[in-house]
N, C-alpha and C positions, 0 to 999 in steps of 0.2 A: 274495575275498569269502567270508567265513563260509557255512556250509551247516548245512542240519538241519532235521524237520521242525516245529521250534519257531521259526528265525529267520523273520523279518519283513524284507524291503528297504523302506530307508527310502527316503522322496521325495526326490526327484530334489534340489531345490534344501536339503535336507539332506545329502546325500553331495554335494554341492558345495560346502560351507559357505557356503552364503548365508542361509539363513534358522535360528533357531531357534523351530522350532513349541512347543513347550511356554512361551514367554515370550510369543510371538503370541497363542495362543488363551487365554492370562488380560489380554492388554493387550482384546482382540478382547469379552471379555466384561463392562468399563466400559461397551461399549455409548459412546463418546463419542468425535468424533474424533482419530487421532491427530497430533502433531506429530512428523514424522518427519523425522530430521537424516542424512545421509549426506554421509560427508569421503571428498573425492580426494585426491592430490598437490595442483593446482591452484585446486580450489573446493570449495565446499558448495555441496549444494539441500537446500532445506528445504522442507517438502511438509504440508500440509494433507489429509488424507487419511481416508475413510469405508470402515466394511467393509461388502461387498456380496457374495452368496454366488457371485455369477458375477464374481468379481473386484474387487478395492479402486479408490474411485472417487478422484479426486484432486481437490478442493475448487478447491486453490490452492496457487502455487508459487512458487518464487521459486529462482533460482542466481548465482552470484559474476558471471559477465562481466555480469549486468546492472546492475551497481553504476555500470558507467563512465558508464549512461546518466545517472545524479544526481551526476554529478562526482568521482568517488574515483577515483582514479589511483595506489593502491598494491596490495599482490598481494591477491588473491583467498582464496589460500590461506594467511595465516596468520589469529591469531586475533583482528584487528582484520576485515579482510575475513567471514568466518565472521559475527563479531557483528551487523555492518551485513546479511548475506543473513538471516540470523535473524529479523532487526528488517524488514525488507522487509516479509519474507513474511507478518509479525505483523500491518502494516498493510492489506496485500490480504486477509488472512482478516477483521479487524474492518470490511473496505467490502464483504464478500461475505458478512457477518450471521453470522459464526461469532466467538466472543470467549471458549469454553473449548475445550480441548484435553489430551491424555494426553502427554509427551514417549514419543516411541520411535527406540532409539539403537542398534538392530537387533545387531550380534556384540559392538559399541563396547565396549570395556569403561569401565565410569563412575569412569573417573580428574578426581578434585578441580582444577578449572580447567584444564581442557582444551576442544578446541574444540568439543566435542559441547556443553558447556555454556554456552562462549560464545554460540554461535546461541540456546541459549535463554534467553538473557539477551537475549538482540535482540529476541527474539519477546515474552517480559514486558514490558519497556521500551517495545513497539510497544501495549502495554495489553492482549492474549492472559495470559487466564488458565491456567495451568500450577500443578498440584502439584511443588513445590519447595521446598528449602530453601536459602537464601542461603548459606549457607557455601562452597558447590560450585558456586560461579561465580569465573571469572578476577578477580585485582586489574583496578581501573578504569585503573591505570597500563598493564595489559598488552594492555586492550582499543584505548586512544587511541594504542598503538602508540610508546609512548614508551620501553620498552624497544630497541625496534628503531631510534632516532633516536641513540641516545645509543652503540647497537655501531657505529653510520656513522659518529658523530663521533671514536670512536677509531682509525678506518684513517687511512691513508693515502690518497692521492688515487688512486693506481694500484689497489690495492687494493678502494677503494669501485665505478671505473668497473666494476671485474670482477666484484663480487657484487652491485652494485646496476644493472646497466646495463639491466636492464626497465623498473625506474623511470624513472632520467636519460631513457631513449629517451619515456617519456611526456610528462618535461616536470616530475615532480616530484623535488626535491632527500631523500633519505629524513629528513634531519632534519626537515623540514617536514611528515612522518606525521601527525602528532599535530593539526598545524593544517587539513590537508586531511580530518580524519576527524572535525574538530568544523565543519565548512563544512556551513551549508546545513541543519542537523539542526532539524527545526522542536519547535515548542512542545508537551511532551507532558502537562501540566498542566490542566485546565480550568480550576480555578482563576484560572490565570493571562489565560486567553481571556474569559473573564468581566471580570476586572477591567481589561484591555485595551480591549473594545469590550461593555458593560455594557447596550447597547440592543438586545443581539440579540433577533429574532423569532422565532417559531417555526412552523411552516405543516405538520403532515399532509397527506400526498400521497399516500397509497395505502396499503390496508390489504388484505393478501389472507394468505387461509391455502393452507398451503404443505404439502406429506404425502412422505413416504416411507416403503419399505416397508423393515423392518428384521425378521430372524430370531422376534424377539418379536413381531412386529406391526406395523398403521399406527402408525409416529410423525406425528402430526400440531402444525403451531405458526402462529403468528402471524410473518409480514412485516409490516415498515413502513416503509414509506419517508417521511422529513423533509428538511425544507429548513430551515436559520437562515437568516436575514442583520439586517443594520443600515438596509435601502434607502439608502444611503449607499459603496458602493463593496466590501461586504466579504458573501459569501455561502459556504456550503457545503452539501452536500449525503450525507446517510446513512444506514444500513437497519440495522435491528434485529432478531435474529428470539428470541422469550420461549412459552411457553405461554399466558401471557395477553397482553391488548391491551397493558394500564400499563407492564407492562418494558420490552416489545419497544419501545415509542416513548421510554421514556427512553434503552433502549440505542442507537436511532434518532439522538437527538437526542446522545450523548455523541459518535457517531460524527461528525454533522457537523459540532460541532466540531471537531473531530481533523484535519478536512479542507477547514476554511474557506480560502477566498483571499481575496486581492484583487483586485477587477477594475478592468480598464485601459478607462474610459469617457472619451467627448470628443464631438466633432460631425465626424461624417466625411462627412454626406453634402454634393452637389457644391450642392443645392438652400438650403441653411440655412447664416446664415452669424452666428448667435446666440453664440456662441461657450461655450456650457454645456453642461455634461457629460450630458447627457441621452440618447443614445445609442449604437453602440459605433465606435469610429472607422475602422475599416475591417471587411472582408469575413472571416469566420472562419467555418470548418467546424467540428463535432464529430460523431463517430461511436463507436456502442457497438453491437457486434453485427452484425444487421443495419438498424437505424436512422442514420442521417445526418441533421443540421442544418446549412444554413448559416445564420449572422447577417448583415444585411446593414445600413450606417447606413440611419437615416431621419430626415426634416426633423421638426422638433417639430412635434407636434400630431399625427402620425399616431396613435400609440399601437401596443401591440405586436399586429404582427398573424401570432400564433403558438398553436397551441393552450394548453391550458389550464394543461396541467402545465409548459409553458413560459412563460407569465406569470407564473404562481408564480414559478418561481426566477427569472427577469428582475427582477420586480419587490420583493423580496427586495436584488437587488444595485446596486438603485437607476436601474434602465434604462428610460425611462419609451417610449424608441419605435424601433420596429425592425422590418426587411421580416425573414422569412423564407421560406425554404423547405425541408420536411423530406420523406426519401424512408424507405423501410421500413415495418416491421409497427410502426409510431407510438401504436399503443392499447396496446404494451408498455408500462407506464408506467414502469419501473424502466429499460428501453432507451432511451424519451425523455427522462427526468432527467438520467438521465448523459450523453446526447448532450449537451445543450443546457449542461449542468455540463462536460465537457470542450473545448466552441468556447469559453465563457467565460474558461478555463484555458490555452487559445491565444492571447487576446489581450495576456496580459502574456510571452507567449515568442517574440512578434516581434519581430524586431529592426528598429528605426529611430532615423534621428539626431534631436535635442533639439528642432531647425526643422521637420522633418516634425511630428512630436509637436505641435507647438506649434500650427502651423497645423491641427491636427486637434481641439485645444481638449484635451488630453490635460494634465495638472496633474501625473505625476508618471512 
């Protein structure tokens, strides 16, 4: 170590080459959060992240092993994996009211289509606003993984079991990347959700102002929370946050879009035997936080007997009667929405055979 009474020891996690503070503290003074990409060997996390003078707070996040939970079954770690953790994390930060961000790619160096830029081509694609330029993101051939289908199709079979045997061991064939990595990817158009289900509703649910303290000052903004649906089987639920009321609810309302369902309605209870979809067909929990919902069926003619912010989106997804019961801090209203919005999202991820179904008055 240098000596004299001019040198300076530099911080710790600069003499470890982990951080560079001179890139930091001009990213740190957009004042706006950043989107922070960090590459292993085997995954990205991608991080949503605020400065705070007693330490960076972290929004939202998202890492590679959690892809297997939405069915992708190829590695983590190259640049089709990357993309999708990107694209994740894009969509958890637009349902947690954040929809701009800074990229920061910490020592990375910003090489043209590489994986630092695939992730943020996941996170744009998720509809996260990002200063970029298109140029310096991966071909779309290298994102769908189709470079890597096409080196498996030239081995051998001895060969592929040996460089591909994490795949095989999952169950996917590596030629089949490209189909496994367009599975499942929903509609990121509005556009297109418009002109699919053209009667959606729209319902404010909560309007509250929200503050943080920041180097400069109180930031202060507007929360909103919305509800779409059709009262016909297709609802979503989403929150906006703008300086004034008019954005924050259209950003509200783009969001629910982006995260509409469909719900799985029938006649489950043992009392009615009407055979119409008025109900939900069996018993589903949701939980967010520390709030809990169960749905439970009920004979027609009850009506929903659920508080308020749960009528809304019941009735919204076309659920005209239902027992409930909910545990928690319930006057949360952002913790009850999503409660009651995630048992909803339970009901089409249960599995039963076509006869059950049937007999619960279930149509699809």
């Amino acid at each position: 170590m240098a000596h004299g009474s001019n040198y300076k020891v530099a911080f710790r996690r600069r003499r470890e080459g982990k951080t560079d503070y001179g890139a930091r503290i001009k990213l740190i003074d957009y004042e706006k959060p950043r989107l922070v990409v960090r590459i292993s060997n085997n995954q990205a996390t991608v991080q949503i992240v605020d400065y705070s003078p007693e330490g960076d707070i972290t929004r939202t996040s998202a890492v590679g092993k959690q892809l297997a939970d939405y069915g992708y079954l190829g590695n983590t770690g190259n640049i089709t994996g990357v993309y999708l953790t990107g694209y994740l994390c894009g969509k958890r930060a637009l349902a947690a009211g954040i929809d701009y961000a800074i990229l920061d790619i910490g020592l990375r160096s910003p090489i043209k289509g590489s994986k630092i830029f695939a992730a943020l081509k996941g996170a744009v694609d998720a509809g996260l606003e990002v200063p970029h330029g298109d140029f310096i993101f991966p071909e779309d051939e290298r994102i769908r993984g189709e470079h890597i289908a096409n080196y498996a199709e030239s081995l051998d079979d001895d060969e592929k079991a040996k460089k591909f045997s994490k795949y095989l061991e999952r169950g996917l064939e590596p030629a089949d990347l490209p189909a496994n990595f367009e599975k499942g990817l929903p509609i990121m158009e509005l556009e297109i959700v418009d002109a699919l289900i053209p009667d959606l509703e729209e319902e404010v649910m909560d309007v509250n102002l929200v503050q943080r303290m920041h180097k400069s000052g109180r930031k202060v903004n507007f929360r909103v929370i919305v509800a779409v649906g059709n009262k016909d089987g297709y609802v979503g639920l989403g929150q906006g946050k703008a300086k004034e009321v008019g954005p924050a609810i259209r950003k509200a309302v783009d969001n629910a879009k982006y995260n509409i369902i469909k719900v799985r309605r029938g006649c489950g209870d043992w009392g009615c035997v009407c055979g119409r979809e008025h109900t939900v067909p069996f018993k589903v929990q949701g939980k967010t936080s520390s709030v809990s919902v169960n749905l439970m069926p009920a004979p027609a003619g009850v009506g929903l007997v659920i508080g308020d912010v749960g009528k809304t989106i019941l009735k919204l997804a076309g659920i005209h009667d239902v027992w409930s019961q909910s545990f928690g801090q319930t006057q949360t209203t952002v913790n009850f929405a999503n409660a009651v919005f995630n048992a909803l999202k339970t009901l089409s991820e249960v599995k039963a055979t076509q006869e059950d179904l049937k007999k619960m008055g279930v149509n699809y």
